[in-house]
C-alpha positions as CSV (number, residue, x, y, z in Angstrom):
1,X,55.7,-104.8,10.1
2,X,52.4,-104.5,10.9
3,X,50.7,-105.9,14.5
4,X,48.8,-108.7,14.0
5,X,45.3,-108.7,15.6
6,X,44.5,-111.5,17.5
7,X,41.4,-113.7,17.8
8,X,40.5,-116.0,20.3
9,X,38.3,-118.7,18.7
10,X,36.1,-119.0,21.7
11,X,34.5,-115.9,21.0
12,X,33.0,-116.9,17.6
13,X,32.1,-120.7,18.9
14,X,30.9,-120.2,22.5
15,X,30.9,-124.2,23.0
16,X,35.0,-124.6,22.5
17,X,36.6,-123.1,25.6
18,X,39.9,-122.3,26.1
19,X,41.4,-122.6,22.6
20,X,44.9,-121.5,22.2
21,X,44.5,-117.8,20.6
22,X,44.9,-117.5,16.1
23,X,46.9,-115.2,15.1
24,X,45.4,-112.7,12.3
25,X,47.1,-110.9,9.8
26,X,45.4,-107.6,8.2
27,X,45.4,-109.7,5.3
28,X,43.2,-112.0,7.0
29,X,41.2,-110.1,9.0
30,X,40.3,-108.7,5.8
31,X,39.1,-111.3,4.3
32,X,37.1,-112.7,6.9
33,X,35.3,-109.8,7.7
34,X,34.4,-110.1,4.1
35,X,32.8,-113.0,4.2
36,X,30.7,-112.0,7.2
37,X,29.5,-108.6,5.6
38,X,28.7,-111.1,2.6
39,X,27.2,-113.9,4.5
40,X,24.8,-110.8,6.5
41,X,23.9,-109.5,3.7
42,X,22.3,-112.7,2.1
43,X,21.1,-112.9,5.3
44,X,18.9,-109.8,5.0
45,X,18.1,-111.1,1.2
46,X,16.7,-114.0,3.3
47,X,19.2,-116.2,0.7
48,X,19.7,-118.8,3.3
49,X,21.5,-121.1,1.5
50,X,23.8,-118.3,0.3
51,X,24.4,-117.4,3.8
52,X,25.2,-121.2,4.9
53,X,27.8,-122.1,2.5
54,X,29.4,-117.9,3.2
55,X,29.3,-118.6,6.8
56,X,30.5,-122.4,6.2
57,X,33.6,-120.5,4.0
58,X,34.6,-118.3,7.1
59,X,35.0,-121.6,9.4
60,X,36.9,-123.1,6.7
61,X,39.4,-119.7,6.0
62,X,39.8,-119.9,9.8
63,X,40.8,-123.2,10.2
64,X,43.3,-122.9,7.3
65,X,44.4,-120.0,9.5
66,X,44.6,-122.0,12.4
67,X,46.8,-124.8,11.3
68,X,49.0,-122.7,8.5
69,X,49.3,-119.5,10.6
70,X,48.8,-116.0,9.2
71,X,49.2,-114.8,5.8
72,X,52.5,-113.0,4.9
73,X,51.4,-108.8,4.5
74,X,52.1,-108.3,0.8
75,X,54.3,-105.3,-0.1
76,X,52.6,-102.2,-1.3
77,X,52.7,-101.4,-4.4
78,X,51.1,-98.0,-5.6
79,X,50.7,-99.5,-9.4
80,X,48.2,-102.0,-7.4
81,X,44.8,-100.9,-6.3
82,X,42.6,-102.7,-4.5
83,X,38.7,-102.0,-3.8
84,X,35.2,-103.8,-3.0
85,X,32.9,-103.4,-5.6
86,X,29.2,-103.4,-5.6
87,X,28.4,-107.0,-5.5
88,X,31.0,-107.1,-1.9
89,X,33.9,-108.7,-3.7
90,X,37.3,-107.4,-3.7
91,X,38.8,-106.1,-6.8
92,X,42.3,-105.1,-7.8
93,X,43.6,-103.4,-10.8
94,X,47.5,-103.0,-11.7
95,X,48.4,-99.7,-13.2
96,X,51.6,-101.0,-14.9
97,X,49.6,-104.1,-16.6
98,X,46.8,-101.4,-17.7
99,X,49.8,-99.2,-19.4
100,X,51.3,-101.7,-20.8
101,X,48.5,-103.7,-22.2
102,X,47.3,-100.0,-23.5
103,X,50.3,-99.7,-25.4
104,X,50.3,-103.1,-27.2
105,X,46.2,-102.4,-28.1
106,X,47.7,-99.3,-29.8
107,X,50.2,-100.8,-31.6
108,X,48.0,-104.0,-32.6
109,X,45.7,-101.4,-34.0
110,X,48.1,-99.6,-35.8
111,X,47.8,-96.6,-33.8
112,X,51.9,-96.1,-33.2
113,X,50.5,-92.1,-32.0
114,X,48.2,-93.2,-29.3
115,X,51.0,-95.8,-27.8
116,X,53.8,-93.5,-28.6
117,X,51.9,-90.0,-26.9
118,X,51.4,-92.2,-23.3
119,X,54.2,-92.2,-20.6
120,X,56.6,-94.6,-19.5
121,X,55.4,-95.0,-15.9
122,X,52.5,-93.8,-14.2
123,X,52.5,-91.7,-10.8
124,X,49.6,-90.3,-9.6
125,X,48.2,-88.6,-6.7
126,X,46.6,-89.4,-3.9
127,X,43.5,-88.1,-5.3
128,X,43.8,-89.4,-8.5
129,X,44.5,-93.2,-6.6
130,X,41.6,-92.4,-4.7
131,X,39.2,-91.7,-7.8
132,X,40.8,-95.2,-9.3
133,X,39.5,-96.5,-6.0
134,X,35.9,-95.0,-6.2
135,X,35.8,-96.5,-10.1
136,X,36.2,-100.1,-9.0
137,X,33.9,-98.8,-5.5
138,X,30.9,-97.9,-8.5
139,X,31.1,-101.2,-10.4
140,X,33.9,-100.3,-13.5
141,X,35.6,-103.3,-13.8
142,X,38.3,-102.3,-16.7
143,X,40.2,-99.1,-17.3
144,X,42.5,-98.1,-20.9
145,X,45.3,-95.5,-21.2
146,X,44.5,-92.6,-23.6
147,X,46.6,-89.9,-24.8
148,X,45.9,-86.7,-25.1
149,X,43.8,-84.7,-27.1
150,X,46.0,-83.5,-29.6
151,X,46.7,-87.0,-30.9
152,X,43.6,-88.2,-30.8
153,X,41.3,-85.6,-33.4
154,X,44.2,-84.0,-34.8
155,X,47.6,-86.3,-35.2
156,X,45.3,-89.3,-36.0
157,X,41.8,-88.3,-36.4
158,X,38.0,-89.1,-36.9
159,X,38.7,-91.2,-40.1
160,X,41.8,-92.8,-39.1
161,X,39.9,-94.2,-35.6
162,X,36.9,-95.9,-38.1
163,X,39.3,-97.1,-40.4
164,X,41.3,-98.8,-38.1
165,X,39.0,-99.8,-35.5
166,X,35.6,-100.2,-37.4
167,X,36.0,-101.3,-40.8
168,X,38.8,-103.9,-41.1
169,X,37.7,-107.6,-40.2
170,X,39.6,-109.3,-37.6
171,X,41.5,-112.0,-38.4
172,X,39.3,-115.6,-38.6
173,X,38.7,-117.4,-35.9
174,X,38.2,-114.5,-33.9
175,X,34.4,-114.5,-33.3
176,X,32.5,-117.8,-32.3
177,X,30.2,-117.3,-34.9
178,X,32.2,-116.0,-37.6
179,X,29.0,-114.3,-39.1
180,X,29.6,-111.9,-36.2
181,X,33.0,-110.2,-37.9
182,X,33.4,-106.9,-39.6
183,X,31.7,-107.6,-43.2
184,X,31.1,-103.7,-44.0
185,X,32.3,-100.8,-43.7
186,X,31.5,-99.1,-40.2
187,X,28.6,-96.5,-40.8
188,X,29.5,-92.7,-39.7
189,X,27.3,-90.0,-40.3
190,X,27.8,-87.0,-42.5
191,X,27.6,-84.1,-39.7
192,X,29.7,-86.3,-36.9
193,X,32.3,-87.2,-39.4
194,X,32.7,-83.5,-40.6
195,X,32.8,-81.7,-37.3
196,X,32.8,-84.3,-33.9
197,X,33.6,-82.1,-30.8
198,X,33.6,-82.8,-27.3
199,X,32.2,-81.0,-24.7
200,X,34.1,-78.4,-22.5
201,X,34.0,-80.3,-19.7
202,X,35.3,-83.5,-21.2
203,X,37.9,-81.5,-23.1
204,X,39.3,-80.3,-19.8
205,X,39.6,-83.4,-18.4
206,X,41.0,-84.9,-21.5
207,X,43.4,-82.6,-22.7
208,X,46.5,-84.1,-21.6
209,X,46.2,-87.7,-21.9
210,X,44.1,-89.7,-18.8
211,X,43.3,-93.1,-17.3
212,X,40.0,-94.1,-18.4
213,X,38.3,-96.2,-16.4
214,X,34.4,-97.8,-17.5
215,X,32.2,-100.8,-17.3
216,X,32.3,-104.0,-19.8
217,X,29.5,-105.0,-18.3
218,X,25.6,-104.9,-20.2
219,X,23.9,-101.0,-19.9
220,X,22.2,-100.5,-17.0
221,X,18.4,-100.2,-17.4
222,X,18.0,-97.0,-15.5
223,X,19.6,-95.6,-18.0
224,X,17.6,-96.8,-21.0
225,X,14.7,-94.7,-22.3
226,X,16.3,-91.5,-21.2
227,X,16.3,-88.5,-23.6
228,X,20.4,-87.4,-23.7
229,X,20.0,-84.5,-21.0
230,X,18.7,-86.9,-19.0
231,X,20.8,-90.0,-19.2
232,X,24.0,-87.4,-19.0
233,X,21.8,-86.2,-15.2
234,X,21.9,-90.0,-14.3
235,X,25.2,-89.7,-14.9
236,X,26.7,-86.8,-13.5
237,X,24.3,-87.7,-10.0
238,X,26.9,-90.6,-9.8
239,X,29.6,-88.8,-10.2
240,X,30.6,-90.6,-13.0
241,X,31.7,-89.7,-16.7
242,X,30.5,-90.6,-20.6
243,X,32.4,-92.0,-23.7
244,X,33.4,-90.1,-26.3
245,X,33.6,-91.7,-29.9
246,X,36.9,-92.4,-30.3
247,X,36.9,-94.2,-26.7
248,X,34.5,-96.0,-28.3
249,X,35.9,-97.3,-31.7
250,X,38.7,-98.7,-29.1
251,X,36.8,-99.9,-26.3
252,X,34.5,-101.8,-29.3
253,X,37.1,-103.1,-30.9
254,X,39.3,-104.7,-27.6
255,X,35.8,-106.1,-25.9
256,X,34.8,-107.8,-29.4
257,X,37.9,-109.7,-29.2
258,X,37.9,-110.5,-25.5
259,X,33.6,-111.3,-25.7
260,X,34.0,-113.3,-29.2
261,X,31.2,-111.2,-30.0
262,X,29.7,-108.1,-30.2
263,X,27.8,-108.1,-26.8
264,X,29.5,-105.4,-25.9
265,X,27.8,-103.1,-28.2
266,X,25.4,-104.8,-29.8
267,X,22.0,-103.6,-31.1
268,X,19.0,-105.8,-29.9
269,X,15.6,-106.0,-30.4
270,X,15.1,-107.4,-27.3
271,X,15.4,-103.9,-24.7
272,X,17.5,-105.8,-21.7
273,X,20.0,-107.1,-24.1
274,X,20.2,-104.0,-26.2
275,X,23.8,-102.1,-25.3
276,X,23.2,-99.2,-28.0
277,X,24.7,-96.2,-26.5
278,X,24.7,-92.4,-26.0
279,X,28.2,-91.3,-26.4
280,X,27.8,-88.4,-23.9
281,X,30.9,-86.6,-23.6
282,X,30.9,-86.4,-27.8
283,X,28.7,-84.0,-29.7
284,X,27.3,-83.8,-33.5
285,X,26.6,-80.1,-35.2
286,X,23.0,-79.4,-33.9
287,X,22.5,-83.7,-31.8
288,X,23.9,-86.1,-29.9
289,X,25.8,-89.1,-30.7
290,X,25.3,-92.6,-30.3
291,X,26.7,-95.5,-31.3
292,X,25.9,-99.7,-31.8
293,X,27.1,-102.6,-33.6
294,X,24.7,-103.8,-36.0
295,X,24.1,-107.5,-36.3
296,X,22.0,-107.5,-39.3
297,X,24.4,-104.8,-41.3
298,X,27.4,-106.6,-39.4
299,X,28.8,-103.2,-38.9
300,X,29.3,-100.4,-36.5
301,X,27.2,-97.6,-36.8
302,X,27.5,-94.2,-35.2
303,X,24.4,-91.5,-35.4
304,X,23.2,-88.8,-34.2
305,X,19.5,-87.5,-33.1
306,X,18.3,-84.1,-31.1
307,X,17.9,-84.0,-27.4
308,X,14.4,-85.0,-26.8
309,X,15.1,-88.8,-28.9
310,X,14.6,-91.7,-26.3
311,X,14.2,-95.6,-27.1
312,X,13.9,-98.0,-24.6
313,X,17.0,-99.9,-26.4
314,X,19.5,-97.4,-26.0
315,X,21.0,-96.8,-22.7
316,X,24.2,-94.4,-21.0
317,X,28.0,-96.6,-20.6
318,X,29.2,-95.1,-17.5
319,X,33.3,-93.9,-17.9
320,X,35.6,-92.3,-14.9
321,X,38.0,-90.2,-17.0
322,X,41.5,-89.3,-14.4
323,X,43.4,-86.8,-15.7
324,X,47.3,-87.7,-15.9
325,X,48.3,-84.1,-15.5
């Protein structure tokens, strides 16, 4: 068991003397530290308000402290990870929900391969639970099982992916607007669909099935209006991965559920709400590959263009690709 720190309330409010001493559990002390770090920062934004009601939510965790006592220490569990992400909030992610809930995508997709190439349980290593770590650190809020390459371009393939993923209609009632669902078939073209490749890199990293980790959130701007060389830079400064394409016929497919809609992916004329993508760990004979829902088609569409295209609409989705072996 753990020690328990202990706090003596009189430090933090000067006026109350001798107060019998709270008892703090990790768990706590946690927590409310949080809240400080959050309540400073506002601070520093000069968000005063923000920093009232932060600072008036630490008095009110430490009184709940005070009359309940401290909070039982949770067992570890490896499958569970546990980070604070870039806005200062703490995030977890469970490894056995992710491979299971990977599994049943597969299998609702009708990609019996993909659930049938990933393993039982996962166990990785301290390096690989640290890179989880740094994922959710860098703002990647969601993470898929893949299997390996093999089963991906060769068992199942290119066509198999777009078939399955970008061509058939979900079922109605699915989208909000049900003008948003598939109503064509998903646009591919010619070069991509006759000879996609990876990179070396990514094919190293990807060759025997991995935990991929990346963002549902919109594109970030910095990465808009970047030729490919340089959004890939942006990138690999952060330490952080691309999608390939047929991460992205999943990951396209599973958000427009979750969304309702396609705001995942979706084209716009408007640059700040346009997520059309460079798929930067996929290649096209003699371009680059990108990739976008089309609202006014109502399909997917996935290009390609030479290194020196940029368009203030079309942006980088950062990916952490961990190797399973």
């Amino acid at each position: 068991m753990s020690e328990f720190a202990k706090v003596n309330p009189g430090d933090i409010s000067p006026k109350q003397e001798k107060q019998p001493e709270t008892v703090l559990s990790p768990r706590d002390n946690a927590r409310l530290i949080d809240i400080l770090k959050r309540a400073k920062a506002a601070e520093m934004d000069e968000d005063t308000m923000l920093a009232i009601r932060l600072y008036e939510e630490y008095l009110e965790e430490f009184e709940k402290i005070k009359k309940n006592g401290p909070s039982p220490e949770a067992p570890s569990d490896p499958n569970i990870i546990t980070a604070t992400n870039p806005e200062g909030k703490e995030v977890f992610i469970d490894l056995s929900i992710v491979l299971n809930g990977s599994k049943a995508i597969f299998n609702k997709y009708n990609l019996p391969e993909f659930s049938d190439a990933l393993p039982e349980t996962l166990a990785l290593s301290e390096a690989s639970l640290a890179r989880c770590r740094e994922a959710l650190e860098q703002g990647l809020d969601k993470a898929i099982l893949m299997p390996d390459l093999v089963t991906q371009l060769n068992k199942v393939g290119i066509s198999k992916l777009k078939h399955e993923l970008a061509d058939k209609p979900l079922h109605a009632f699915t989208f909000r607007d049900e003008a948003d669902n598939y109503s064509n078939e998903s646009y591919l073209e010619g070069p991509i669909a006759k000879k996609h490749s990876l990179t070396e890199s990514a094919q190293v990293k990807r060759i025997n099935g991995y935990l991929l980790f990346y963002s549902s959130k919109p594109i970030s701007q910095e990465t808009k209006n970047l030729t490919f060389p340089e959004a890939k830079q942006y990138l690999k400064d952060k330490n952080l991965n691309g999608l390939t394409l047929p991460e992205y016929y999943i990951l396209q497919r599973k958000e427009a559920e979750i969304n309702e809609d396609h705001s995942f992916d979706a084209y716009n004329d408007d640059a700040d709400q346009s997520n059309l993508t460079w798929l930067i760990d996929s290649r096209a004979p003699g371009g680059c590959v990108y990739a976008r829902w089309n609202p006014r088609g109502r399909q997917v569409g996935v290009g390609w263009s030479d290194t020196d295209s940029r368009a203030p609409r079309q942006g980088a989705r950062p990916a952490i690709v961990i190797p399973l072996g």
